[in-house]
Every structure is written in C-alpha cells, then in structure tokens.
C-alpha positions as CSV (number, residue, x, y, z in Angstrom):
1,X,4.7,5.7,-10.6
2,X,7.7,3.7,-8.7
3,X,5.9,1.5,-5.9
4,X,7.5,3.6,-3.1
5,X,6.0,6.6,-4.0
6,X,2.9,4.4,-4.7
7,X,3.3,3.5,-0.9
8,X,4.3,6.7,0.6
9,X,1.4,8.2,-1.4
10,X,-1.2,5.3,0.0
11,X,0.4,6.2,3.6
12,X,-0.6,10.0,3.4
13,X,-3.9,9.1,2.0
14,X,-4.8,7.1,5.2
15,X,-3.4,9.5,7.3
16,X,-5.8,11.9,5.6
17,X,-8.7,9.9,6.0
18,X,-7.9,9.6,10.1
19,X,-7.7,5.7,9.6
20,X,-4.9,3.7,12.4
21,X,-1.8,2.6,10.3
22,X,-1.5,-0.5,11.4
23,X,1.7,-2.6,10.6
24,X,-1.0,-5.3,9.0
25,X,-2.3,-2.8,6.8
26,X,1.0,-1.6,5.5
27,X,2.0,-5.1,4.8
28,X,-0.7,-6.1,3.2
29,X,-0.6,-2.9,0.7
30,X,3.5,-3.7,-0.1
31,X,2.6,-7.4,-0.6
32,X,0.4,-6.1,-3.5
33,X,2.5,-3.4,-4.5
34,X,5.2,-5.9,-4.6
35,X,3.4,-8.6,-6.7
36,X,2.8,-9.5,-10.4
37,X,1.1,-12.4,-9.7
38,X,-2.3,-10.9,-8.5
39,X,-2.7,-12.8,-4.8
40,X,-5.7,-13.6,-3.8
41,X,-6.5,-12.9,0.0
42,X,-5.5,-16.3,0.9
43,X,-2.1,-16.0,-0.7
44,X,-1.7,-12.8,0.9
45,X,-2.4,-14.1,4.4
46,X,0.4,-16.6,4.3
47,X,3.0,-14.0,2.7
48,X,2.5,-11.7,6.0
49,X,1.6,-13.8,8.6
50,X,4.7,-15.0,9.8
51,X,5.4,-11.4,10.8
52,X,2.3,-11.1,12.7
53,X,1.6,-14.2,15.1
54,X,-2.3,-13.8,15.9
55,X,-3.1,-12.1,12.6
56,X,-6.6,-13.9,11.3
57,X,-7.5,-14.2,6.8
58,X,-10.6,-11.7,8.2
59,X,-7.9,-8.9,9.0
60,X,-6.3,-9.3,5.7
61,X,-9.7,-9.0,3.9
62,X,-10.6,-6.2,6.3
63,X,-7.6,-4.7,5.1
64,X,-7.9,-5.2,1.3
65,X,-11.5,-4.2,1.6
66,X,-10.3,-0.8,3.1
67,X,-7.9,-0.7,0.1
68,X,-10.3,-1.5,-2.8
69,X,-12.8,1.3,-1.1
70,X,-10.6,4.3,-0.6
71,X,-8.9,3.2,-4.2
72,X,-5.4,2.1,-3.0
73,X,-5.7,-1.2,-4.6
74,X,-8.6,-3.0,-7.3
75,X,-10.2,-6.6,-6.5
76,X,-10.2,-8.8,-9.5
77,X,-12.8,-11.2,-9.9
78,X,-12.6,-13.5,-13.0
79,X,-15.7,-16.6,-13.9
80,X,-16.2,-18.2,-10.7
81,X,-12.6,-18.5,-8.9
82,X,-12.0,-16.8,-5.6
83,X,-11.2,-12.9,-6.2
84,X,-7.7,-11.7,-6.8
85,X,-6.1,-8.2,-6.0
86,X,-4.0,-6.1,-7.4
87,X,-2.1,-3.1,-6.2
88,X,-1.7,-1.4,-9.3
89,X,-5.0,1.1,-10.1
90,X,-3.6,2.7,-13.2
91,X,-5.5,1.7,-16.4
92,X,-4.8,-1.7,-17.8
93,X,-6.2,-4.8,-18.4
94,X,-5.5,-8.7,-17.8
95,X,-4.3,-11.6,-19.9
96,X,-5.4,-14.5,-18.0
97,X,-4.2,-18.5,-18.7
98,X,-6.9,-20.4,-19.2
99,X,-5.2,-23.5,-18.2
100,X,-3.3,-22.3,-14.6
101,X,-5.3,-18.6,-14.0
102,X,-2.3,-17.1,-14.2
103,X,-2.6,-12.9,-14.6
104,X,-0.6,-11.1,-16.6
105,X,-1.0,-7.0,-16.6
106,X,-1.4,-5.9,-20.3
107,X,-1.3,-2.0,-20.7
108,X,-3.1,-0.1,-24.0
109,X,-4.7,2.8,-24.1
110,X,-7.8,3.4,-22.1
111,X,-11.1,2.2,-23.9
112,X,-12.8,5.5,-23.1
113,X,-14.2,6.3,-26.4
114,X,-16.0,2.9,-26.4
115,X,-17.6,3.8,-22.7
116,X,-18.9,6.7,-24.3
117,X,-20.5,5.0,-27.5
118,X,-22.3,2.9,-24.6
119,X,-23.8,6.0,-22.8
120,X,-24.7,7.6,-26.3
121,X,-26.8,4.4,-27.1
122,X,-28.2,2.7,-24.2
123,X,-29.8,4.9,-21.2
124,X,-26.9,3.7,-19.2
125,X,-24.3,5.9,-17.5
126,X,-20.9,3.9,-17.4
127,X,-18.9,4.0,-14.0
128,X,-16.2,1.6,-15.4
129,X,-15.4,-1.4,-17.5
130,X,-13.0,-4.7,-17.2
131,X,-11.3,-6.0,-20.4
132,X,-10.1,-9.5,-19.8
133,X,-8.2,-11.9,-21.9
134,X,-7.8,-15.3,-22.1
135,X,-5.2,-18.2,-23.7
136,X,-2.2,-20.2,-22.9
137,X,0.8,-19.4,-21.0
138,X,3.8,-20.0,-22.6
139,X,4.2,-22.7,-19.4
140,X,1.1,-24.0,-20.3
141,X,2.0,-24.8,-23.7
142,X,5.3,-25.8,-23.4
C-alpha cells in the first residue's frame, strides 16, 4: 500500500477509535512511514522536534506506544540494543548488520505453515513470530 494511503488509513483509524489527532502524533507516524532505516524513539524525537518547541522523548514514546497497540506501526527489538520501530506492519522480516545494526526490510512469503507445525507439536498456541537475520553490510565490508 503507497504510504499516503497508509497515512490517511492510520488517520481514520484514530478517528474511529475517538483518540485527539494531535500534530505530534501525525508526525511521528510519517517519520516512520517515511523511513527505511527503522528509528529508534530517540532518533525519532530529534527528526520532529524542531517543529514542536516543548515536545518531550516521553510524548514521542507515548505516541509510538499508541501506534504499536492499535497496530499502526511494529516495535523492533533486537539482542540487547534500545528498540527500533518501524511503520511498515505488512509481513516481512529483517536483515540486520552485525557490525553497524543497520535494518534492512527483506520480504518472503509468510512462515505460516511453520507456526502451525509449532501448534500441532507443542501445547503452544502461536500469536506471532520474528525472523531476523544477521551479516555484513556491503559498508561494513567494504
């Protein structure tokens, strides 16, 4: 889906669910929509604070809390580095550098069949999974 239906989508869902529109929400949802790089909440803060003098790092992970919740956005957490986010909820998976963390979105087809082979022979029922990948940027290596 092109990322301004993906935002005018988002914006009818909050409308639906009676929560304020703020501008700060907005912003923080096209910064995600708008990056490849997987921000963290940090990274996000300094993109869209200049715009809003006063805003505080709690309102941005208010805001991508509320996201993550209501399923307008996914947070990312890899090994022990701070959590990244990433505005783009269709099914995929990560490559991630080992050297520099960077996060590279790597599409194949979902891994359904091997949720259900878990169900069928633990006594688990599966809400999800998370494939991640690991190597060397081509950066990294050159």
């Amino acid at each position: 889906m092109h990322k301004s239906k993906v935002l005018e989508y988002a914006i009818v869902r909050m409308k639906h669910l009676n929560v304020r529109l703020t501008p700060q929400r907005v912003a923080v949802l096209e910064h995600l929509l708008n990056s490849k790089l997987h921000p963290t909440a940090n990274n996000i803060y300094q993109a869209v604070e200049h715009r809003f003098p006063g805003m505080s790092l709690a309102t941005v992970y208010n805001n991508l809390n509320f996201l993550c919740k209501n399923g307008l956005a996914r947070e990312l957490t890899f090994s022990n580095a701070s959590s990244r986010y990433d505005g783009d909820t269709t099914d995929h998976y990560h490559i991630i550098c080992s050297n520099c963390s960077k996060i590279v979105d790597f599409y194949y087809p979902s891994l359904k069949e091997i949720e259900a082979l878990a169900e069928q022979t633990t006594d688990f029922k599966v809400s999800h999974h998370q494939l991640e990948i690991y190597g060397t940027c081509k950066t990294c290596r050159d």
